[in-house]
VMD Tcl script that builds the backbone (N, CA, C; Angstrom):
set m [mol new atoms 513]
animate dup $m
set s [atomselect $m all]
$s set {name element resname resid chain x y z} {
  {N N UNK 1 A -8.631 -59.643 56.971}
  {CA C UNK 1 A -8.894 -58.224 56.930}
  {C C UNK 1 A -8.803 -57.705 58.360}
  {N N UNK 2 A -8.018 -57.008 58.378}
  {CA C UNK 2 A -7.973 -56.285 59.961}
  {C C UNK 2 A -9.126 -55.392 60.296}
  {N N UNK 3 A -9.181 -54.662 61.459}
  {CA C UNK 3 A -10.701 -54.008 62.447}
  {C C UNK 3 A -10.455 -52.700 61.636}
  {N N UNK 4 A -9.559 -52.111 60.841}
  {CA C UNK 4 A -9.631 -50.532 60.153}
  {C C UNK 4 A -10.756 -50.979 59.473}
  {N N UNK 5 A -10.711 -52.267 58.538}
  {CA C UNK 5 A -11.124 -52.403 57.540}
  {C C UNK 5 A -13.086 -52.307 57.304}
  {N N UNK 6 A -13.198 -52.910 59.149}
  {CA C UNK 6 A -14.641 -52.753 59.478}
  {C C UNK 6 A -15.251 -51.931 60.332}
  {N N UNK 7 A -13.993 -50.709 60.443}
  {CA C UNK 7 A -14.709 -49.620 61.173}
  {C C UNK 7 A -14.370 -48.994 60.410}
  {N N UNK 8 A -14.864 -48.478 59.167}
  {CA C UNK 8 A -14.792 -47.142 58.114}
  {C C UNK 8 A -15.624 -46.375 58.408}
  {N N UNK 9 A -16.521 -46.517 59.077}
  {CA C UNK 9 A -17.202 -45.108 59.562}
  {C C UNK 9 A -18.340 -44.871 58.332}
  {N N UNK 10 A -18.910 -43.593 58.325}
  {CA C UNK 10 A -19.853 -43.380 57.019}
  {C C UNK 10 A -19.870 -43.897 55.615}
  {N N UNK 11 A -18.035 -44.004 55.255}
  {CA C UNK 11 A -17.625 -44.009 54.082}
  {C C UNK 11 A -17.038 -45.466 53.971}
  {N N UNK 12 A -18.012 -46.379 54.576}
  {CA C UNK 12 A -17.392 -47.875 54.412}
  {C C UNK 12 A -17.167 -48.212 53.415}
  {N N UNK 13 A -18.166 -48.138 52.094}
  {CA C UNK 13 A -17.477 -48.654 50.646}
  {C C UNK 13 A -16.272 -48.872 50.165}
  {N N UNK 14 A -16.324 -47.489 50.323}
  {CA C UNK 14 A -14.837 -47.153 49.338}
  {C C UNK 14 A -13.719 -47.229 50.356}
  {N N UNK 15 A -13.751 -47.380 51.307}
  {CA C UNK 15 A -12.983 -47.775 52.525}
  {C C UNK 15 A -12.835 -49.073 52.534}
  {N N UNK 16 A -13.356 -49.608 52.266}
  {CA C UNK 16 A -13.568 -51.605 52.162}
  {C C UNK 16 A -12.762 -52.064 51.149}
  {N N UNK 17 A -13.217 -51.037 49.885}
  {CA C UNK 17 A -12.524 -51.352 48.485}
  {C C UNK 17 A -11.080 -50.910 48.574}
  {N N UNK 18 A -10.741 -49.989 49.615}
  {CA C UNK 18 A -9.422 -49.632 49.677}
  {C C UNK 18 A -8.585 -51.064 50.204}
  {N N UNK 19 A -9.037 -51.020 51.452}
  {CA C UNK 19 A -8.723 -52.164 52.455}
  {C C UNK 19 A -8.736 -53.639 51.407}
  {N N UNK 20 A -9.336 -54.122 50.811}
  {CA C UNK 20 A -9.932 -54.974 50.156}
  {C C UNK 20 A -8.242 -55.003 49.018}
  {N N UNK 21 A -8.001 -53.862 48.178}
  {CA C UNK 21 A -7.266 -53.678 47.243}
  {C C UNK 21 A -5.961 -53.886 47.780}
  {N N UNK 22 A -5.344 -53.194 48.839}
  {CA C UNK 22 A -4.363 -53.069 49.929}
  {C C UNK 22 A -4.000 -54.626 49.937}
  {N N UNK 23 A -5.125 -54.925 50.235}
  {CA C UNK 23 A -4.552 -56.493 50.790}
  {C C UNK 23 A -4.335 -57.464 49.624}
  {N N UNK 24 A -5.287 -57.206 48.832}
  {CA C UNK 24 A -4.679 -58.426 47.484}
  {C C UNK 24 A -3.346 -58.229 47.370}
  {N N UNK 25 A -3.009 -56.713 47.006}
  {CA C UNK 25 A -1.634 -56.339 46.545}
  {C C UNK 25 A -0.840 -57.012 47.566}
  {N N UNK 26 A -0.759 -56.737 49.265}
  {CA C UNK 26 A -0.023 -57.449 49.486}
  {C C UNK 26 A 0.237 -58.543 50.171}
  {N N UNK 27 A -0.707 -59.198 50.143}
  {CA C UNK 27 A -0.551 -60.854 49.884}
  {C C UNK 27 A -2.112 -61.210 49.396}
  {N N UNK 28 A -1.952 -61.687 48.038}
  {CA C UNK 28 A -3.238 -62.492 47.301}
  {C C UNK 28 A -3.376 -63.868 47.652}
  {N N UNK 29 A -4.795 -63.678 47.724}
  {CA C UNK 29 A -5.471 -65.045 48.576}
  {C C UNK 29 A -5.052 -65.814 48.056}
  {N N UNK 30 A -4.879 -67.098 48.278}
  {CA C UNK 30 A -5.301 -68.429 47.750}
  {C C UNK 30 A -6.248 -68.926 47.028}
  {N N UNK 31 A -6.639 -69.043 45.360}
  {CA C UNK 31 A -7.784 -69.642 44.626}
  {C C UNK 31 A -8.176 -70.759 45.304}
  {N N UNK 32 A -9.328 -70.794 45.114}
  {CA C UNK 32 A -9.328 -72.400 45.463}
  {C C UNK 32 A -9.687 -72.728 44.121}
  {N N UNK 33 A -9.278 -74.093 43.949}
  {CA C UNK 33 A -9.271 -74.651 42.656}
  {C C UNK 33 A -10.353 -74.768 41.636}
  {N N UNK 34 A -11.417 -74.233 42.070}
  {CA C UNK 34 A -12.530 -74.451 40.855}
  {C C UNK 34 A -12.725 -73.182 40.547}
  {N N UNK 35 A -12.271 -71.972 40.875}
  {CA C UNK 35 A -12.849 -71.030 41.217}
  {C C UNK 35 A -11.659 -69.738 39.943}
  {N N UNK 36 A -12.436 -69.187 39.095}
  {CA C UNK 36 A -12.013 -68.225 37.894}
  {C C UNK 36 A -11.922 -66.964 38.607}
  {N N UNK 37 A -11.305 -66.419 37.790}
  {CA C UNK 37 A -11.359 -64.779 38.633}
  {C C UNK 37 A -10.596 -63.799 37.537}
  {N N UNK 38 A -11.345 -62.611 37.826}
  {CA C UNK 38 A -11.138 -61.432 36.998}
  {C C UNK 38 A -9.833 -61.195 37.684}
  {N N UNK 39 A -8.478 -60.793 37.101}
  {CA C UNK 39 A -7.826 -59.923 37.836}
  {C C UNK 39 A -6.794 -58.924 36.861}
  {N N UNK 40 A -6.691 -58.172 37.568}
  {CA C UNK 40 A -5.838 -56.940 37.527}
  {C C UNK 40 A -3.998 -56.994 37.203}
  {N N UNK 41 A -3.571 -57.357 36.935}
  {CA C UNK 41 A -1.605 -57.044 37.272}
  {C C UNK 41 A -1.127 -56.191 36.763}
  {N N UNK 42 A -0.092 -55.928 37.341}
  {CA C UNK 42 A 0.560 -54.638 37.467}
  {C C UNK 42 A 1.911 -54.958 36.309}
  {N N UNK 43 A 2.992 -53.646 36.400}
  {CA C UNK 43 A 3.943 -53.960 34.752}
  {C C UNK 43 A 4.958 -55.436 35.703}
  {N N UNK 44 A 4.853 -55.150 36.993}
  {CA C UNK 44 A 5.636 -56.199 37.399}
  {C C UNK 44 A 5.404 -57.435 37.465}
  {N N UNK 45 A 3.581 -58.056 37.327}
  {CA C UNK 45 A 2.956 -59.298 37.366}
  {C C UNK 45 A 2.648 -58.982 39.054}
  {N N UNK 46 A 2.587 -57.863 39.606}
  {CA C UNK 46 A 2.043 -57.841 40.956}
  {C C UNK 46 A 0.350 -57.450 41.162}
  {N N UNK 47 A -0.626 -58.522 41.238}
  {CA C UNK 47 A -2.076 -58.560 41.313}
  {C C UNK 47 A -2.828 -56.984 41.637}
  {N N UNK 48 A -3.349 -56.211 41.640}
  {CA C UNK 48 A -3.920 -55.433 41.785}
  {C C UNK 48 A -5.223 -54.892 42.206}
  {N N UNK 49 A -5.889 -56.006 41.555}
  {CA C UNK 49 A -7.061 -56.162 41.478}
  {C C UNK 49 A -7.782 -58.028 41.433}
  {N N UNK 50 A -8.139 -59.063 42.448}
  {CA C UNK 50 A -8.465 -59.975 42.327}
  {C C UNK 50 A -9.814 -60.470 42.702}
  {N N UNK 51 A -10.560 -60.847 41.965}
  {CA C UNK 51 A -11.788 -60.991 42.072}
  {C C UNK 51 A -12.513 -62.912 41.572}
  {N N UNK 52 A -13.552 -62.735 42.204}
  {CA C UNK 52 A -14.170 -63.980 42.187}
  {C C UNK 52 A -14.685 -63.824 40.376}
  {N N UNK 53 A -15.167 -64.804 39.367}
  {CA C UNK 53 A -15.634 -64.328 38.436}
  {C C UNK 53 A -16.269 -66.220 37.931}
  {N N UNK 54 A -17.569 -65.982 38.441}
  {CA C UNK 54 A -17.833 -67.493 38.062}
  {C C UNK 54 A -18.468 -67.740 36.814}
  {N N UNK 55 A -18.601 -68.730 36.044}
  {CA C UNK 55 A -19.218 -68.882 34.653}
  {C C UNK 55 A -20.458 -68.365 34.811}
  {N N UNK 56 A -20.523 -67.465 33.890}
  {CA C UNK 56 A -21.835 -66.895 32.821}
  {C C UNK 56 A -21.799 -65.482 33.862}
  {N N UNK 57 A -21.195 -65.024 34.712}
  {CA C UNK 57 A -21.128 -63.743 35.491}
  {C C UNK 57 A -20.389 -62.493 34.492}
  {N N UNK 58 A -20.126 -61.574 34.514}
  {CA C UNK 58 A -20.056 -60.276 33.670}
  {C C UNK 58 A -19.382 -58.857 34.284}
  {N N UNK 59 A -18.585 -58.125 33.330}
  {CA C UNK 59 A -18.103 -57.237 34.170}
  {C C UNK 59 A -17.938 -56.032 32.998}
  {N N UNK 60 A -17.495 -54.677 33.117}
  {CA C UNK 60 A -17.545 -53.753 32.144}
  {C C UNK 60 A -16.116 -52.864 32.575}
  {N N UNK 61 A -15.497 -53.000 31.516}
  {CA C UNK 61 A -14.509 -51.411 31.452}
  {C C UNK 61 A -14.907 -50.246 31.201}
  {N N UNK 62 A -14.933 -49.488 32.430}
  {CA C UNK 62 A -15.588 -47.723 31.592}
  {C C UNK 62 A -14.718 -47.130 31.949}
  {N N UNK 63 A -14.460 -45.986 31.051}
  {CA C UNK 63 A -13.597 -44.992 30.966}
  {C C UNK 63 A -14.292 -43.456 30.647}
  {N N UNK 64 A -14.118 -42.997 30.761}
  {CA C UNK 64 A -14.472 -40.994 30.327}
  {C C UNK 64 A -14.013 -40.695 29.061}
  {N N UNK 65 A -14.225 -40.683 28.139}
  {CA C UNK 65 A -13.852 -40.672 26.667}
  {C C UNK 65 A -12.745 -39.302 26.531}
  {N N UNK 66 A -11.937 -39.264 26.379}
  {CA C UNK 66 A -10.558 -38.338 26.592}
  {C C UNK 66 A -11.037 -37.064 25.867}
  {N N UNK 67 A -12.131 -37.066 24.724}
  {CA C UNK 67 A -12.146 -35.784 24.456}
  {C C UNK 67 A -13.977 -34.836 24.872}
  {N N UNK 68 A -14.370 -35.665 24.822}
  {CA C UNK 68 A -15.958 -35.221 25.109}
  {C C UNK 68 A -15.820 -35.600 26.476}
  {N N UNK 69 A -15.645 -36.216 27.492}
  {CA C UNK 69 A -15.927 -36.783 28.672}
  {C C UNK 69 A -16.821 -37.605 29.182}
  {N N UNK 70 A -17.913 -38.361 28.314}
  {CA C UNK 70 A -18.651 -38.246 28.583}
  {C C UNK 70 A -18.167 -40.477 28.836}
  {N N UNK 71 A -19.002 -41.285 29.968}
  {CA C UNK 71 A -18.301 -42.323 29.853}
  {C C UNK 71 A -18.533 -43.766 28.598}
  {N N UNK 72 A -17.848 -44.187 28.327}
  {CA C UNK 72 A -17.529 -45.656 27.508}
  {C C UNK 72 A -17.570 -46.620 27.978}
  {N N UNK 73 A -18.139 -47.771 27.430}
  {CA C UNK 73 A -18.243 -49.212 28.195}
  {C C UNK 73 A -17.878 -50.552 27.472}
  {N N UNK 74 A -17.315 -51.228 27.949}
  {CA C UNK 74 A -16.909 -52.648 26.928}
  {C C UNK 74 A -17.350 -53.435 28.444}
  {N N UNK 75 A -18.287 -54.551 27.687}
  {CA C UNK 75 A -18.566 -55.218 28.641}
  {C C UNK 75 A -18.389 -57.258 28.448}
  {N N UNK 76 A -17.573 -56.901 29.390}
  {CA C UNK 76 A -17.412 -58.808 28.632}
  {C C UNK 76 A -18.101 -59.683 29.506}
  {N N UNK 77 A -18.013 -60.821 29.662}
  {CA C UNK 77 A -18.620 -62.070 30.450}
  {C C UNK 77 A -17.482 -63.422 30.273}
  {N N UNK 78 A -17.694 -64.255 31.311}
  {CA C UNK 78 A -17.083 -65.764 31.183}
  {C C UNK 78 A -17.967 -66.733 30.814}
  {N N UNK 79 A -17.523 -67.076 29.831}
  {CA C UNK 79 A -18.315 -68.238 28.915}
  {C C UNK 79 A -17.305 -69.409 28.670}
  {N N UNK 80 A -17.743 -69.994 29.495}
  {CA C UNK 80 A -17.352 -71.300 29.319}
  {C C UNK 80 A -15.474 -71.235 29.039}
  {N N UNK 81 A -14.966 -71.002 30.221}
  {CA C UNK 81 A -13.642 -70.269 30.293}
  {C C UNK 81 A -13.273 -69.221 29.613}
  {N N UNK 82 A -13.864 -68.663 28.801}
  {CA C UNK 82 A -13.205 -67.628 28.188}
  {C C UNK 82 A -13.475 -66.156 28.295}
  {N N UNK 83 A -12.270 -65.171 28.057}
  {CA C UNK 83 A -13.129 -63.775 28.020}
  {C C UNK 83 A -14.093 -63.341 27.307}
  {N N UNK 84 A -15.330 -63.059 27.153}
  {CA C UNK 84 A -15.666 -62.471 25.373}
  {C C UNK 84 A -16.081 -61.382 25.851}
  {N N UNK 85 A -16.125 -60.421 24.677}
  {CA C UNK 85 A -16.551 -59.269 24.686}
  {C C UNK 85 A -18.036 -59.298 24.149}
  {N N UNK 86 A -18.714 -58.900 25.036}
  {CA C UNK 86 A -20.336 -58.829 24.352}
  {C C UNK 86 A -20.705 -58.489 23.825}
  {N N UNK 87 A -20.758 -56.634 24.631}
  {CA C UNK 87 A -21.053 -55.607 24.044}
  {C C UNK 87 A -20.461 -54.103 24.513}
  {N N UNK 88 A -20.917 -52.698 23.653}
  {CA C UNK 88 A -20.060 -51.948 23.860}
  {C C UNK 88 A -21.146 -50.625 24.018}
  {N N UNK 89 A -21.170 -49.437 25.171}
  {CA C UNK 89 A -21.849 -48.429 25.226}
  {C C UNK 89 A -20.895 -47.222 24.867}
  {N N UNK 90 A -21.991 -46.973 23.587}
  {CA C UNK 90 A -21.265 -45.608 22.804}
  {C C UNK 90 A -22.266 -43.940 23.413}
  {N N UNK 91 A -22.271 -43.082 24.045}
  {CA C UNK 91 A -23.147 -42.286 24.479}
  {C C UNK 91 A -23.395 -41.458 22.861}
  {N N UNK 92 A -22.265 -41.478 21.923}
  {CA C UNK 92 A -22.205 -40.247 21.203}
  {C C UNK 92 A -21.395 -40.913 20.232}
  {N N UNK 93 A -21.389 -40.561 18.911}
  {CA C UNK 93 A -20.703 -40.723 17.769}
  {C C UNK 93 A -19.356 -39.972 18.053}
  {N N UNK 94 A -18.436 -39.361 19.143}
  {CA C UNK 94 A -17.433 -39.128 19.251}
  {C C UNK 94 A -16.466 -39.435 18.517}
  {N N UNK 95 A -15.242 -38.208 18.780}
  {CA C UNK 95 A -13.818 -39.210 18.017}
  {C C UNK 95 A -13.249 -40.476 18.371}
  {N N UNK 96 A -13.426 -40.891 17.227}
  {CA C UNK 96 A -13.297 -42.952 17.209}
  {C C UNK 96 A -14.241 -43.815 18.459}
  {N N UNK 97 A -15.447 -43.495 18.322}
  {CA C UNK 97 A -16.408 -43.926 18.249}
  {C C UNK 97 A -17.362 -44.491 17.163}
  {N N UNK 98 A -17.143 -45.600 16.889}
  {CA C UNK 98 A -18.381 -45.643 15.920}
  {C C UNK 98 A -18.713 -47.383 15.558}
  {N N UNK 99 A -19.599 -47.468 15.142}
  {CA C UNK 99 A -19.649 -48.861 14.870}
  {C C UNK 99 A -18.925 -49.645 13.741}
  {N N UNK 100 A -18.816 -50.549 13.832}
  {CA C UNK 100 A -17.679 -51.664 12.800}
  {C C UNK 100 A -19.081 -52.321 12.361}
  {N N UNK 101 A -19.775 -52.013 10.876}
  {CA C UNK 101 A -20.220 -53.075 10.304}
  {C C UNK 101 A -19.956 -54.145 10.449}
  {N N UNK 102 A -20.990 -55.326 10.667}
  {CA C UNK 102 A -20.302 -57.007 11.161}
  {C C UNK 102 A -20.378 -57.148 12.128}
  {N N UNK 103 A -19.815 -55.999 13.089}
  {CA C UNK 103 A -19.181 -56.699 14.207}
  {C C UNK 103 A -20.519 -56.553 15.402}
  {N N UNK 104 A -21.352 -57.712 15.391}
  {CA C UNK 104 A -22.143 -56.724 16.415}
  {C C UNK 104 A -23.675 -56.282 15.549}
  {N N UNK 105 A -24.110 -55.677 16.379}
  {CA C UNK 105 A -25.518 -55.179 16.110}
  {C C UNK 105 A -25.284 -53.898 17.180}
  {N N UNK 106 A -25.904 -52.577 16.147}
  {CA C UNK 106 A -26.402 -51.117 17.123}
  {C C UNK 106 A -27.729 -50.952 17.250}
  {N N UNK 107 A -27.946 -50.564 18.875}
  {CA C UNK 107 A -29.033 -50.104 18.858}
  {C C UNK 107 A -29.180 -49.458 19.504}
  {N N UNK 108 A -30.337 -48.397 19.829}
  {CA C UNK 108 A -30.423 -46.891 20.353}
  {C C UNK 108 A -30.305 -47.306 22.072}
  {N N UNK 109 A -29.605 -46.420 22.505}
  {CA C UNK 109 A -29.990 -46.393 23.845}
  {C C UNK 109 A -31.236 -45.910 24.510}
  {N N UNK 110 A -31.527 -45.048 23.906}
  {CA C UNK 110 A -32.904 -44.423 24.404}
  {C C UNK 110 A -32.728 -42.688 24.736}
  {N N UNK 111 A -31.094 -42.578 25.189}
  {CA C UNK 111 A -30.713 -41.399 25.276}
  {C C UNK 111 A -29.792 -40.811 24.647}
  {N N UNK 112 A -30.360 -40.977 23.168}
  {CA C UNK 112 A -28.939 -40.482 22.159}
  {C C UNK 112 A -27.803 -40.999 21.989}
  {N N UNK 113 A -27.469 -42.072 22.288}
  {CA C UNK 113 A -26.265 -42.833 22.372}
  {C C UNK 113 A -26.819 -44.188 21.904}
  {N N UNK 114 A -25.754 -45.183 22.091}
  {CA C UNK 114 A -27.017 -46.691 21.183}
  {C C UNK 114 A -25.059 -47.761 21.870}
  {N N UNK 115 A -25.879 -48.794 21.885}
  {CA C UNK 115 A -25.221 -50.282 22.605}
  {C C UNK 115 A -25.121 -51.042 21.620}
  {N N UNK 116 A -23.349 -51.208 21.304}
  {CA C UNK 116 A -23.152 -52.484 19.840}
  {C C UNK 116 A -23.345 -53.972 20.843}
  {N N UNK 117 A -24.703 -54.543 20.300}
  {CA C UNK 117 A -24.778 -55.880 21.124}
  {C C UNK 117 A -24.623 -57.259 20.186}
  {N N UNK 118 A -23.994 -58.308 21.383}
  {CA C UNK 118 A -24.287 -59.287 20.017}
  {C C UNK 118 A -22.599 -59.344 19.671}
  {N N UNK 119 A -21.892 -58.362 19.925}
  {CA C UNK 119 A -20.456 -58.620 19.667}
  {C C UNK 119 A -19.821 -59.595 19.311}
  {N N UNK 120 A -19.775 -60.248 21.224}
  {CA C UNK 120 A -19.433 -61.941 21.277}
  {C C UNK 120 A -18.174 -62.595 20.618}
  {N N UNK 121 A -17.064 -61.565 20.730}
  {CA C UNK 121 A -15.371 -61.960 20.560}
  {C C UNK 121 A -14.833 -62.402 21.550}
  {N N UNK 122 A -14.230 -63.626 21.795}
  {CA C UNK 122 A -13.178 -63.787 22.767}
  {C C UNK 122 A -12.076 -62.980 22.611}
  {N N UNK 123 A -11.921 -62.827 23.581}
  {CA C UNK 123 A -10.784 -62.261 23.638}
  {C C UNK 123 A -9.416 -63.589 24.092}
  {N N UNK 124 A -8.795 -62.451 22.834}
  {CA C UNK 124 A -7.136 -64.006 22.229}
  {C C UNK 124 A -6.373 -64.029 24.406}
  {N N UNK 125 A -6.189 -65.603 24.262}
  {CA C UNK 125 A -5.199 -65.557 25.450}
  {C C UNK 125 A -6.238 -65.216 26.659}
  {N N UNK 126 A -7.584 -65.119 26.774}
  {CA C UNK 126 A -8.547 -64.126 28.127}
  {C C UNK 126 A -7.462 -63.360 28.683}
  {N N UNK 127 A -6.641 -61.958 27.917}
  {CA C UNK 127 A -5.905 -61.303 28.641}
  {C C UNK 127 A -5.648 -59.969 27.176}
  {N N UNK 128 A -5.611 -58.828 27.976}
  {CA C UNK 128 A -5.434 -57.770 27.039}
  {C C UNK 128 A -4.578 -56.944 28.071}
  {N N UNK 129 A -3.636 -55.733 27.319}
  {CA C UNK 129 A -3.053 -54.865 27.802}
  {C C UNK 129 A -3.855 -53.754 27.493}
  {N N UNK 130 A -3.521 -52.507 28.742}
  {CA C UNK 130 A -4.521 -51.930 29.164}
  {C C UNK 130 A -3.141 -50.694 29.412}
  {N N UNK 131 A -3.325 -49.188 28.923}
  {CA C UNK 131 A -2.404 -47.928 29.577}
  {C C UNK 131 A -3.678 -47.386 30.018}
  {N N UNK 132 A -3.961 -47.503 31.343}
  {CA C UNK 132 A -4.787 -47.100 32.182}
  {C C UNK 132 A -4.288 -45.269 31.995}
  {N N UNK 133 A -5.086 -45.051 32.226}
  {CA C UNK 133 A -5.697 -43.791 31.894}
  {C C UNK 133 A -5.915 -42.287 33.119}
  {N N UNK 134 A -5.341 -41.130 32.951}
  {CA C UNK 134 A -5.368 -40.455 34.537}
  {C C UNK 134 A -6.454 -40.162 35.209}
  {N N UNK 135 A -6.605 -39.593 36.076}
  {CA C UNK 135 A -7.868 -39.564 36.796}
  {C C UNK 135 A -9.171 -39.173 36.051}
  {N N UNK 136 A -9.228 -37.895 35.375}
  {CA C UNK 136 A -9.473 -37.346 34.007}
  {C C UNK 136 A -10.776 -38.452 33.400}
  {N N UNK 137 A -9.366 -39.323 32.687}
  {CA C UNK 137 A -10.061 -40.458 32.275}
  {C C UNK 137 A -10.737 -41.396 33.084}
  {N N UNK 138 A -10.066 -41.896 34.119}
  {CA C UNK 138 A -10.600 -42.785 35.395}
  {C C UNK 138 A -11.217 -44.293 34.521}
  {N N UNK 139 A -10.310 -45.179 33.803}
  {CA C UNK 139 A -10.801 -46.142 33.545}
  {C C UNK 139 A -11.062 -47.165 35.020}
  {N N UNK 140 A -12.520 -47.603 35.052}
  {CA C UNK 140 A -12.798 -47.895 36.042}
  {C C UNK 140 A -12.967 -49.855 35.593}
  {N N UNK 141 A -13.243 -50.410 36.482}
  {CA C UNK 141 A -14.034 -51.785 36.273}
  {C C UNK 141 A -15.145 -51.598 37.028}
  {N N UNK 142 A -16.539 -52.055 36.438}
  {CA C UNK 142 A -17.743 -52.148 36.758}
  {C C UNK 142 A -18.221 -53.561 36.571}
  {N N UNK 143 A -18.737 -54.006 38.315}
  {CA C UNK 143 A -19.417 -55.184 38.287}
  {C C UNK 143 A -20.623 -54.716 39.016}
  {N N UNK 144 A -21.381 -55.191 38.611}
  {CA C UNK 144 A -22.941 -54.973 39.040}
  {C C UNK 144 A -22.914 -53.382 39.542}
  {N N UNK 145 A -23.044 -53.102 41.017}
  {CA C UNK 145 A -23.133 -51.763 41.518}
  {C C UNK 145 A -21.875 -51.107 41.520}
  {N N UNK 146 A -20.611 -51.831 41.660}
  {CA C UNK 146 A -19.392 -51.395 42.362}
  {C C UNK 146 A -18.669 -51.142 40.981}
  {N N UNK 147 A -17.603 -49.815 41.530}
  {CA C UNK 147 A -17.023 -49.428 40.800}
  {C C UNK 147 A -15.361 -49.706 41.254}
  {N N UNK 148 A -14.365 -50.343 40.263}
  {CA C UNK 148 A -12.968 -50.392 40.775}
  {C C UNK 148 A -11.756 -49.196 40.223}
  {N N UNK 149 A -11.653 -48.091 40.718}
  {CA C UNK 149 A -10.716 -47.228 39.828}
  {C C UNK 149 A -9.565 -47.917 39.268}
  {N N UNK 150 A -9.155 -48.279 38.393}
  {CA C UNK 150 A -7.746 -48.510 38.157}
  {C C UNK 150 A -6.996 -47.424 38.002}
  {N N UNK 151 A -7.888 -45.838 37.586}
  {CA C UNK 151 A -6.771 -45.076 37.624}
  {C C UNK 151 A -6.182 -44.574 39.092}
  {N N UNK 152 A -7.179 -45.049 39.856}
  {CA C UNK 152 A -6.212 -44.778 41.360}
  {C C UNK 152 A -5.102 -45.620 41.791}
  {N N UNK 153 A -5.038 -46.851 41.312}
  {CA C UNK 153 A -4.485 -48.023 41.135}
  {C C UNK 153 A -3.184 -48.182 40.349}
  {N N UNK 154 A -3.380 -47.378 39.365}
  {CA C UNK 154 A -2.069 -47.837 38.324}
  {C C UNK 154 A -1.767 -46.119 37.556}
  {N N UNK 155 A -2.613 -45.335 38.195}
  {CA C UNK 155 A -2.290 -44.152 37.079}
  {C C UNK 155 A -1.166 -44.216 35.820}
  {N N UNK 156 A -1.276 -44.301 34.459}
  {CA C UNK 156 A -0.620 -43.909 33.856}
  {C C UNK 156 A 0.437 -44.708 33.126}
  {N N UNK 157 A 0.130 -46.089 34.226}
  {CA C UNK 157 A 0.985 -47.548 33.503}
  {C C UNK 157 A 0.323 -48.210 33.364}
  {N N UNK 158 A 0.596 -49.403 32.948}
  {CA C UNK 158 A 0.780 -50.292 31.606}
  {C C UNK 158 A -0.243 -51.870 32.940}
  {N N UNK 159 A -1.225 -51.721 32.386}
  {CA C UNK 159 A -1.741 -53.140 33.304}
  {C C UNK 159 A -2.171 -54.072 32.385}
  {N N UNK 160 A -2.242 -55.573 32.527}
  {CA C UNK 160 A -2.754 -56.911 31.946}
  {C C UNK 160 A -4.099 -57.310 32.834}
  {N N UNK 161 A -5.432 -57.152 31.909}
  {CA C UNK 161 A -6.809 -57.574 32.366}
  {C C UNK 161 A -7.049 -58.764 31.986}
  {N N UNK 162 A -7.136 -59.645 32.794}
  {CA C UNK 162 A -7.060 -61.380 32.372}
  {C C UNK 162 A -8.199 -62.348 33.120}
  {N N UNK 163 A -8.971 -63.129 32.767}
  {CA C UNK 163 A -9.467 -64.083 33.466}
  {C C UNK 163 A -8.650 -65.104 33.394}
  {N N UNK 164 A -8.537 -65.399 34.680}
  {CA C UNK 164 A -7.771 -66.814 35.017}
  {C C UNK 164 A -9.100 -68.036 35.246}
  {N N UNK 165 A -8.378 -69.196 34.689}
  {CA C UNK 165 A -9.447 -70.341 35.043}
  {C C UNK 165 A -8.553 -71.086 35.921}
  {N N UNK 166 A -9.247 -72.210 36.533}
  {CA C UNK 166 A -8.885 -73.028 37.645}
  {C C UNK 166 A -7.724 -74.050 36.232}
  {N N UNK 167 A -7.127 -74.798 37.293}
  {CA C UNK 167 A -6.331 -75.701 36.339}
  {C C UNK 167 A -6.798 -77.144 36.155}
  {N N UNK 168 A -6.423 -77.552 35.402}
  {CA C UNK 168 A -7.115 -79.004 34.696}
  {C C UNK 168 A -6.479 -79.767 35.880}
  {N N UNK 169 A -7.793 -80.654 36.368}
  {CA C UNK 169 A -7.453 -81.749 37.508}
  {C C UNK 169 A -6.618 -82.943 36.851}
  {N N UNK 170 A -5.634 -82.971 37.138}
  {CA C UNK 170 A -5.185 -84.536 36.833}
  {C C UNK 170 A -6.022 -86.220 37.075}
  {N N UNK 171 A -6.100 -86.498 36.023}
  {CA C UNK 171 A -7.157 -87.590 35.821}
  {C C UNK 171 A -6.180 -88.867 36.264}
}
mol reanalyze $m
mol bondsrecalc $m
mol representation Tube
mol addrep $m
């Protein structure tokens, strides 16, 4: 990381996350071999987004719901190599919002909205396609505090959200 990257001034965050993004794109680290990671690619297979993601750790897709605005959450975790989907924050019975009998358990949020928990689908392949969404929408990735725009990232095309696992050691 070069000295821009640690003199951002007031607005280091999102200055870091710039710097931080900048550089995966153009040249992504080296895994080291035990080590899983959330990442991002682009329609070309060019990284976007690369992140550490160790077993039993967790991350969330939110987006701004295209017609109410108000935001959406799918939140998965790594279990034992795989993607699964946990659970899902609905604020509002919105258009195509709603719960899937079965799938899951609802329960109230507390503020008019309610969390399908209990989900617990892998997801086929740990990899889904994603038409990221315009600013508007701002589908973001959320890990703990930090927020990753993808719509600043990819506005409007076509990205693959995948956990990668380390590769099987030769015995």
């Amino acid at each position: 990381m070069d000295d821009s990257c640690l003199t951002a001034g007031r607005a280091w965050l999102p200055a870091l996350l710039l710097c931080v993004g900048l550089a995966t794109v153009a040249a992504p680290p080296a895994l080291a071999a035990d080590e899983a990671r959330l990442e991002v690619l682009g329609v070309e297979g060019e990284r976007l987004v690369s992140l550490p993601m160790p077993e039993g750790e967790g991350w969330c897709l939110e987006w701004n719901h295209s017609v109410e605005g108000f935001p959406v959450r799918d939140c998965y975790r790594h279990r034992e190599g795989r993607m699964v989907l946990v659970r899902s924050h609905l604020p509002d019975f919105a258009a195509g919002l709603d719960h899937i009998p079965g799938r899951g358990r609802q329960v109230s949020d507390g503020e008019g909205g309610y969390w399908i928990e209990a989900i617990d689908e892998p997801v086929p392949g740990n990899a889904y396609r994603l038409r990221v969404g315009a600013m508007r929408v701002d589908h973001r990735l959320v890990i703990d505090d930090t927020r990753i725009s993808l719509s600043r990232l990819a506005e409007n095309r076509r990205v693959t959200i995948r956990l990668t696992r380390p590769a099987a050691s030769p015995e």
